[in-house]
C-alpha positions in Angstrom: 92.0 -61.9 41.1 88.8 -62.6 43.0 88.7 -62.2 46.7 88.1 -64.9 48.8 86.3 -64.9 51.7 85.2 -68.6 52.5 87.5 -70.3 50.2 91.0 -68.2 51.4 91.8 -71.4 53.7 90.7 -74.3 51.5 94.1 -75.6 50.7 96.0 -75.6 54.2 96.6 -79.2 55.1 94.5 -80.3 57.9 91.6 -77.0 57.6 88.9 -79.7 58.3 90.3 -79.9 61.1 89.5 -77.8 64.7 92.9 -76.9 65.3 94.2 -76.0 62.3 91.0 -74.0 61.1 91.5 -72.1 64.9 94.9 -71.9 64.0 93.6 -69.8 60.7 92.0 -66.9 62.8 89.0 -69.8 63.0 86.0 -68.4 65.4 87.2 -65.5 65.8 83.2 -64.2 64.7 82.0 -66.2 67.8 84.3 -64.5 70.4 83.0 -61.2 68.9 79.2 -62.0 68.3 78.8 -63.7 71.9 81.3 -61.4 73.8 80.7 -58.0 72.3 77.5 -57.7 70.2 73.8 -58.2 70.8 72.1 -60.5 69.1 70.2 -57.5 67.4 74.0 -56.1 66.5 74.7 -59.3 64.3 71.2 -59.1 62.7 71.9 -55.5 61.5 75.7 -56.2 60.3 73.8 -59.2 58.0 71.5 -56.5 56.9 74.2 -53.8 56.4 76.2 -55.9 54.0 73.7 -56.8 51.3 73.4 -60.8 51.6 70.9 -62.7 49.5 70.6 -66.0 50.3 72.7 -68.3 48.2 70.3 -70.9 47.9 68.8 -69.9 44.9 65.4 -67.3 45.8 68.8 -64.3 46.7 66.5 -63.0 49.1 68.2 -60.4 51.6 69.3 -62.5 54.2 68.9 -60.0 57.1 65.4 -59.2 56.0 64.7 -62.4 56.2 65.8 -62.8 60.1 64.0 -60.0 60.6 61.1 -61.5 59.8 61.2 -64.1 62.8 58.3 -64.0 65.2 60.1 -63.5 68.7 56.9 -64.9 71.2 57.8 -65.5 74.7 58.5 -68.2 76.2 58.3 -70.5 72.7 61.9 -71.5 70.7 63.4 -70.6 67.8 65.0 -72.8 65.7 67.6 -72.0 62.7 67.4 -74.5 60.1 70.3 -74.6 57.5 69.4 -76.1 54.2 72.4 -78.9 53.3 70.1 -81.3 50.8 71.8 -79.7 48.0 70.0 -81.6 45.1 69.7 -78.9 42.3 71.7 -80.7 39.4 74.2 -78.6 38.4 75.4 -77.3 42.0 78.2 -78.8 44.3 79.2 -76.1 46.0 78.1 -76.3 49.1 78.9 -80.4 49.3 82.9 -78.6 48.7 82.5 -76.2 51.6 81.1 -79.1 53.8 83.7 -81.6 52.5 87.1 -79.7 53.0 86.7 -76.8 55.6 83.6 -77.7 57.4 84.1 -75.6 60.3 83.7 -72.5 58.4 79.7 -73.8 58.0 79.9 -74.6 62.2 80.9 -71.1 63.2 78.3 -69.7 60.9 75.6 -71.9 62.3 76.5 -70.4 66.1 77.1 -66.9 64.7 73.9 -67.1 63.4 71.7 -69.1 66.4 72.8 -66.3 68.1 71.6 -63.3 66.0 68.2 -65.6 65.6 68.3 -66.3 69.5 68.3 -70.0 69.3 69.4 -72.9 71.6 68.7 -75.7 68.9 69.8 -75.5 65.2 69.8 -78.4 62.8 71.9 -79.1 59.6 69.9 -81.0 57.2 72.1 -82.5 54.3 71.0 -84.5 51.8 71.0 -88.2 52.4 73.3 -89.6 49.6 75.9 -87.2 51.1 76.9 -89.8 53.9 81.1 -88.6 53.7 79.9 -84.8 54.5 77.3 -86.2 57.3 80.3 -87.5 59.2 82.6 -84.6 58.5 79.7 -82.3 59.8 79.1 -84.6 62.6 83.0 -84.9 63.9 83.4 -80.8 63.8 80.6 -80.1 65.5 81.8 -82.4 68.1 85.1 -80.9 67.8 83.5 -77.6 68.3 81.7 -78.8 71.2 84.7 -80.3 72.7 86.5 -76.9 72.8 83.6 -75.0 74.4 82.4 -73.5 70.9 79.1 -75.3 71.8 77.1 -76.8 74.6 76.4 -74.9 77.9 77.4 -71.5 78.4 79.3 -70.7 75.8 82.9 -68.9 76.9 81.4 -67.8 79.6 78.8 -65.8 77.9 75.8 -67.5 79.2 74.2 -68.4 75.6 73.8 -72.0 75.4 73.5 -73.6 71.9 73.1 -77.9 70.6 73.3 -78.3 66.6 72.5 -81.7 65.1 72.8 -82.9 61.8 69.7 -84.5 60.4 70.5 -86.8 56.8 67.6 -85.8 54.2 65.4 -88.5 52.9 67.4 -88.0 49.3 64.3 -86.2 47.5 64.7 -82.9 45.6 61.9 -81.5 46.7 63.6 -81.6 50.6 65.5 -78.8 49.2 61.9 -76.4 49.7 62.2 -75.4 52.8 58.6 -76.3 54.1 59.4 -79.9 52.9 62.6 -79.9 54.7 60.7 -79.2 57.9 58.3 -81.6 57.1 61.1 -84.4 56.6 62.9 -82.9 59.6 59.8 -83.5 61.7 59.4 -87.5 60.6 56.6 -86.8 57.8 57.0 -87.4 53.9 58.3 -84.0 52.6 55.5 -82.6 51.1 55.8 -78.7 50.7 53.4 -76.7 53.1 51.0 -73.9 51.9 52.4 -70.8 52.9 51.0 -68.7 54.7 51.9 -68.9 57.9 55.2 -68.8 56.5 58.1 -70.8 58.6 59.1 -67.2 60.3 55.9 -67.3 62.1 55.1 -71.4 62.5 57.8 -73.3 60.9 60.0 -76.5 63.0 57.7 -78.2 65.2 54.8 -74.9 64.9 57.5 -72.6 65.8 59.8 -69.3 64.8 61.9 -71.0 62.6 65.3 -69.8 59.9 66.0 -71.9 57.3 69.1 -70.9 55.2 71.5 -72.9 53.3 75.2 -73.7 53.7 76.9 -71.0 51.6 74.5 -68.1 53.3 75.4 -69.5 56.5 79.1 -70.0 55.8 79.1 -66.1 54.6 78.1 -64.5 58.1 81.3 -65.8 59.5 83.2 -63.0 57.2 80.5 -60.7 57.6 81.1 -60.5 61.8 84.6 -60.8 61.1 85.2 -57.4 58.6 81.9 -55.6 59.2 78.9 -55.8 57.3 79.9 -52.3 55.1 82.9 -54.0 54.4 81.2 -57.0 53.2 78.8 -54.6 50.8 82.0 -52.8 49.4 82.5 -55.8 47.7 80.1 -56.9 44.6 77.8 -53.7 42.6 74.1 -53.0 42.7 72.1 -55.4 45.1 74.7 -58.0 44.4 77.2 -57.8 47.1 79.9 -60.0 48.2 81.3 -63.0 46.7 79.7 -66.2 45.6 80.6 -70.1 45.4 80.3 -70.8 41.6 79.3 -74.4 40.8 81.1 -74.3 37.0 80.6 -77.9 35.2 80.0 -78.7 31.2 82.4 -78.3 28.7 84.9 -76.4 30.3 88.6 -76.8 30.5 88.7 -76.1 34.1 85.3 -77.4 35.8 85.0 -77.2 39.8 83.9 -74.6 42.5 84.9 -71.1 42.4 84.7 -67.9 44.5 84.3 -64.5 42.7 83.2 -61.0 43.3 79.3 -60.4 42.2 79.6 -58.4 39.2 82.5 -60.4 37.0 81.7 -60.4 33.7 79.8 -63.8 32.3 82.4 -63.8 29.3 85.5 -63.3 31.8 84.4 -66.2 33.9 84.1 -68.5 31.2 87.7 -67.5 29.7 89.6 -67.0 32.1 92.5 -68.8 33.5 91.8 -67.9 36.4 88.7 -69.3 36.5 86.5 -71.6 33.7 89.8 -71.8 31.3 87.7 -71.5 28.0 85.2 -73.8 26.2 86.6 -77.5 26.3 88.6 -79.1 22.8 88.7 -75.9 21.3 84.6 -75.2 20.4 82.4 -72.9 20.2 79.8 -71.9 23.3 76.5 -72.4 22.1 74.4 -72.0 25.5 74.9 -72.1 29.5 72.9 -72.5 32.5 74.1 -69.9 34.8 71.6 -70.7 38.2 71.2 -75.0 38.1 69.0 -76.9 36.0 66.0 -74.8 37.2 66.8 -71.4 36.0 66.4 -70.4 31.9 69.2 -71.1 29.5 71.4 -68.6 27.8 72.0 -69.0 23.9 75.6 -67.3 23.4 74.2 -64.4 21.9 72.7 -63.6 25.0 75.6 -64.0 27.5 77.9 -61.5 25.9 74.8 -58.6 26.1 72.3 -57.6 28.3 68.9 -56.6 26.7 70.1 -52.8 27.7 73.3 -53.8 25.4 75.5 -53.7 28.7 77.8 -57.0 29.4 76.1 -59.7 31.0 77.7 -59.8 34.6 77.3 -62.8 37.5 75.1 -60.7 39.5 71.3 -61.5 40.1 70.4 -58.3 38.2 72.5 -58.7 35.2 71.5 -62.3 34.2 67.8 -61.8 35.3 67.8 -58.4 32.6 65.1 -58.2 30.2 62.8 -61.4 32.3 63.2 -64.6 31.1 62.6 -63.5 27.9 66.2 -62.5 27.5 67.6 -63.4 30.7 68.1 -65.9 33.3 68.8 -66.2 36.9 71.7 -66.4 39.4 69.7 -69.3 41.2 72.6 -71.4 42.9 75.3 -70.5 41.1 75.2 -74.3 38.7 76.4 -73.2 36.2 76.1 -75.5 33.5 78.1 -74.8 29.8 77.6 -76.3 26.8 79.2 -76.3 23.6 78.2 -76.3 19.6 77.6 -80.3 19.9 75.4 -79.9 22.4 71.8 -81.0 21.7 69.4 -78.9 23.7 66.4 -81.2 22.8 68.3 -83.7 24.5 68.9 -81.8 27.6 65.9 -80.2 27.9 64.4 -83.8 28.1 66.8 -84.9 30.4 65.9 -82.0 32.8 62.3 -83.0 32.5 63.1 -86.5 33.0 64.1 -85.6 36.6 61.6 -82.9 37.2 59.1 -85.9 36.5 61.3 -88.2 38.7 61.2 -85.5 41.8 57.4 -84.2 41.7 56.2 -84.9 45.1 52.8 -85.7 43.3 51.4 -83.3 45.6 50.0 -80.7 42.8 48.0 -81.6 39.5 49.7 -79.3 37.8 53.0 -80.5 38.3 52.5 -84.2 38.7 50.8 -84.9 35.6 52.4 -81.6 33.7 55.9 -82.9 34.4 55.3 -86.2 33.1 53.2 -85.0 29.6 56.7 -82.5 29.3 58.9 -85.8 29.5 57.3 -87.8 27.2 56.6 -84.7 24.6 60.0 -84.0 25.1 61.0 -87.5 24.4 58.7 -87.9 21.5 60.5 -85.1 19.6 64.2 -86.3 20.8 63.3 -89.9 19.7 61.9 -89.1 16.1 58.8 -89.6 16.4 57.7 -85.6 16.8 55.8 -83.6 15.3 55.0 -79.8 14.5 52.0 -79.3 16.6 53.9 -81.3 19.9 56.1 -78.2 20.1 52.9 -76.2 20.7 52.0 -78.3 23.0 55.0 -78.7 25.1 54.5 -74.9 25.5 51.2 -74.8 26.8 51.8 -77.9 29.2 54.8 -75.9 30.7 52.9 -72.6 30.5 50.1 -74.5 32.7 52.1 -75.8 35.1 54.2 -72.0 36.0 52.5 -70.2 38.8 50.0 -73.2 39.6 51.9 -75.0 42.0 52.1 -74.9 46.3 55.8 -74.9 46.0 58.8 -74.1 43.0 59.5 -77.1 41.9 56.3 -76.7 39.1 58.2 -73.5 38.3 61.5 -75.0 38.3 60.2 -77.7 36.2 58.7 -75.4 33.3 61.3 -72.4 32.9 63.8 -74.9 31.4 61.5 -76.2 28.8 60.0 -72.5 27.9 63.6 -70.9 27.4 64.4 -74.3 24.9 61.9 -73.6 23.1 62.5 -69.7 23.1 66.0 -69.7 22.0 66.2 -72.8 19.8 62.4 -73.8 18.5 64.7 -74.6 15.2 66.3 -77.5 17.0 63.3 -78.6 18.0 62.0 -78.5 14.1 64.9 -80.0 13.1 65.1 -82.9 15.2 61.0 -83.2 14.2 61.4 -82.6 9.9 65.4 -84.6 10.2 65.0 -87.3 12.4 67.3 -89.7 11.3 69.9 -87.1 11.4 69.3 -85.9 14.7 69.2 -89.7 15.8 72.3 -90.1 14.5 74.3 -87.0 16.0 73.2 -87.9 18.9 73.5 -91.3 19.6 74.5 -93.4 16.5 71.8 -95.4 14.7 73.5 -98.6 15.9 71.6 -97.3 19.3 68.3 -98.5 17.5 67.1 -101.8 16.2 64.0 -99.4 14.3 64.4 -95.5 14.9 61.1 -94.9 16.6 62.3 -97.4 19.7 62.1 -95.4 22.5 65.4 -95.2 25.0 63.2 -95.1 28.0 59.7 -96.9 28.8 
C-alpha cells in the first residue's frame, strides 16, 4: 500500500472546504514556515528532500528556487502552472477539484521561501469549475487570516490571484504562460534570460505547477529527509499518476517513486489489469509527449532490471529503449490498439497547438499529420515512412520551446517499436481500414476522414 501524502484526505466530506481541510491538520506548514523558519530554512527542506518538478521537465525543485535573482528593491513573483493541457494528464484538474486548499497552502508556503507578496495561479481556461473552486478557497483562506496583510502576525504580507489561461497548449511553457499572463498571445520566449532572472513583468519570477506546489505542504510538515526517505535514486517522494486507456480501473493515483511499471498496471490496488481480459501491447507512461513503450519493454530495463515509475527507470537506455516520467499520463493500450492511428491522432493535435512561431515546428507538425494520415488512410507508401522520420528528426532540437520536441518523440518511438504496423497498414490497406474503422466508414477507401 502506497503512502499518501496529498491524496490521504481526499475522501472526507466537505475537504474542499476551509474548515474541514483545517480540521485535517490543514496549514499547519504555514504556522511553521511563517512562525519558525526563514525563508532560506524552507528553500533548503525543498532541496533536502529530492523534489523534481511534477510538471513534466523533473527538475529539482529547490535548485530551481535557488536559482531566483534576489535584486533589491524589485519583486518576485511565484507563478504556479494550472493550464494542464498535456492529453493524457488530469491529475492536477483532481487536486484542484476536490481538496483545493492543499494547492493554497502550498502556494503561501512557497511565496514565502521565494519571498513574494504576489503569486498567481494560472489554470487553463476550459477549466471554468476548478477556476471557482480556486477562487472561493483562496478567499476562504483570506478570510481566516491565511492571506492578506500580515499574516498571523508574522509581518509577511502575501495576495494570490487566479488568472484563466487562453485554452492553448502551448500556455503550458512557462515563458508562454508569462506571456499570456502579461495580456500578449503566448508565444514562448527565447531563453536566456531565463524567467529566474527576468520573467513576470521583467522580473524574478517561479513558475511551478500544481502537484510541485501541492507537495511542499508535506515537505514543511515531516521534514525534507523524511520526504527523500520515501521513493529510490533521484526519485523521491510520491507522485499523482494520471492512469487512462484500457484499464479496468482508470483515474488518479498516488504512489511511491520506484513501484514497479508491471505492479501498477495489475494491481488492485491500483490500474486493476488490462481491460476485457487482453493483452498490453504498449503504454504511454509521461502524456502524449513522452515515447511509447511496446510491452516488451515495460517488463525490462535495457540493464535487464524491472522497469520502475521513477524518472531513471523509464528514461533507461534513451529513447531508444525508454521513455520518460513526463507528467505522470499515463496512457495504456491494448492488442487492438492501432498505433498508426494514434500516433496520427497525437500529431493531429501537435499540428492543432503549434504556436506557428518556429519553421520547424509549424510546417514540420503539419507534413507529420498528413504523412501520418496518408499511411492510416491507405493511401501510403514505403518511402513516406522514411520520410515521416526525417520530418520528425528535423523538427527535435530546432525549436525555441518543447513543444517541436514534444511533437516529434511520439512519432520517432512509432516508428521505432512498430515500423511493421506501419508496413502493414501501407502493403494491407483494406485490412487495416477495416480493423479500424469498418469499410462502411468509406464511400471509396482512399477518402480521407479529415480535410
Amino acid at each position: 500500500m502506497g503512502r499518501k501524502l496529498l491524496l490521504e484526505h481526499i475522501d472526507v466530506p466537505g475537504i474542499n472546504t476551509f474548515d474541514v481541510y483545517r480540521q485535517q491538520g490543514g496549514y499547519r506548514a504555514v504556522e511553521k514556515a511563517l512562525k519558525t523558519m526563514s525563508s532560506e530554512d524552507v528553500v533548503e527542506e525543498v532541496k533536502k528532500s529530492g523534489l523534481r518538478g511534477r510538471g513534466g521537465a523533473g527538475f529539482p525543485t529547490g535548485m530551481k528556487w535557488g536559482f531566483l535573482a534576489k535584486p533589491e528593491g524589485v519583486p518576485r513573483y511565484l507563478v504556479c502552472n494550472g493550464d494542464e493541457s498535456e492529453p493524457g494528464t488530469f491529475k492536477d484538474r483532481y487536486l484542484m477539484t476536490h481538496i483545493p486548499h492543499l494547492l493554497i497552502e502550498g502556494m503561501i508556503v512557497s511565496s514565502f521561501a521565494l519571498g513574494a507578496n504576489t503569486s498567481y495561479i494560472y489554470i487553463r481556461g476550459e477549466m471554468m469549475p476548478q477556476i471557482r473552486i480556486v477562487e472561493r478557497a483562496i478567499a476562504e483562506a483570506k478570510a481566516a487570516g491565511f492571506l492578506g496583510k500580515n499574516i498571523l502576525g508574522t509581518g509577511y504580507d502575501l495576495e494570490i490571484y487566479v488568472q484563466p489561461g487562453g485554452g492553448a497548449y502551448i500556455c503550458g511553457e512557462e515563458t508562454a504562460l508569462l506571456e499570456s499572463l502579461e495580456g500578449k498571445r503566448g508565444n514562448p520566449r527565447i531563453k536566456p534570460p531565463f524567467p529566474a532572472i527576468a520573467g513576470l513583468y521583467g522580473c524574478p519570477t517561479v513558475v511551478n505547477n500544481v502537484e510541485s506546489i501541492a507537495a511542499t505542504v508535506p515537505i514543511i510538515n515531516d521534514g525534507g529527509e523524511e520526504y527523500a526517505k520515501i521513493g529510490i535514486e533521484r526519485s523521491t517522494g510520491t507522485k499523482l499518476i494520471s492512469a487512462s486507456g484500457n484499464i479496468v480501473r482508470p483515474g488518479v493515483y498516488e504512489i511511491d517513486l520506484g513501484l514497479p511499471v508491471e505492479e501498477f498496471i495489475y494491481s488492485d490496488e491500483y490500474c486493476g489489469g488490462i481491460a476485457n481480459g487482453k493483452k498490453l501491447k504498449a503504454l504511454v507512461p509521461g502524456g502524449s509527449s513522452v515515447p511509447i513503450l511496446p510491452a516488451n519493454l515495460i517488463s525490462k530495463t535495457i540493464n535487464g532490471n524491472a522497469r520502475l515509475m521513477t524518472y531513471e527507470s523509464l528514461a533507461d537506455g534513451g529513447f531508444a529503449t525508454g521513455s520518460s516520467m513526463g507528467s505522470g499520463g499515463f496512457i495504456v493500450f491494448d492488442e487492438d490498439q492501432c498505433i498508426v492511428r494514434n500516433t496520427w491522432n497525437f500529431a493531429r493535435f501537435y499540428h492543432h497547438e503549434s504556436c506557428g512561431q518556429c519553421s520547424p515546428c509549424r510546417e514540420g507538425t503539419g507534413w507529420m499529420e498528413k504523412i501520418l494520415h496518408k499511411i492510416e488512410t491507405g493511401r501510403g507508401n514505403i518511402e513516406d515512412i522514411d520520410l515521416l522520420w526525417d520530418v520528425q528528426r528535423r523538427i527535435e532540437g530546432n525549436t525555441i520551446c518543447p513543444l517541436g520536441d514534444a511533437a516529434a518523440w511520439p512519432v520517432a518511438a512509432a516508428i521505432r517499436h512498430f515500423r511493421d504496423e506501419f508496413e502493414w497498414h501501407i502493403t494491407q490497406p483494406q485490412e487495416a481500414l477495416s480493423r479500424n474503422y469498418g469499410l462502411a466508414h468509406y464511400a471509396d477507401p482512399v477518402t480521407p476522414i479529415v480535410q
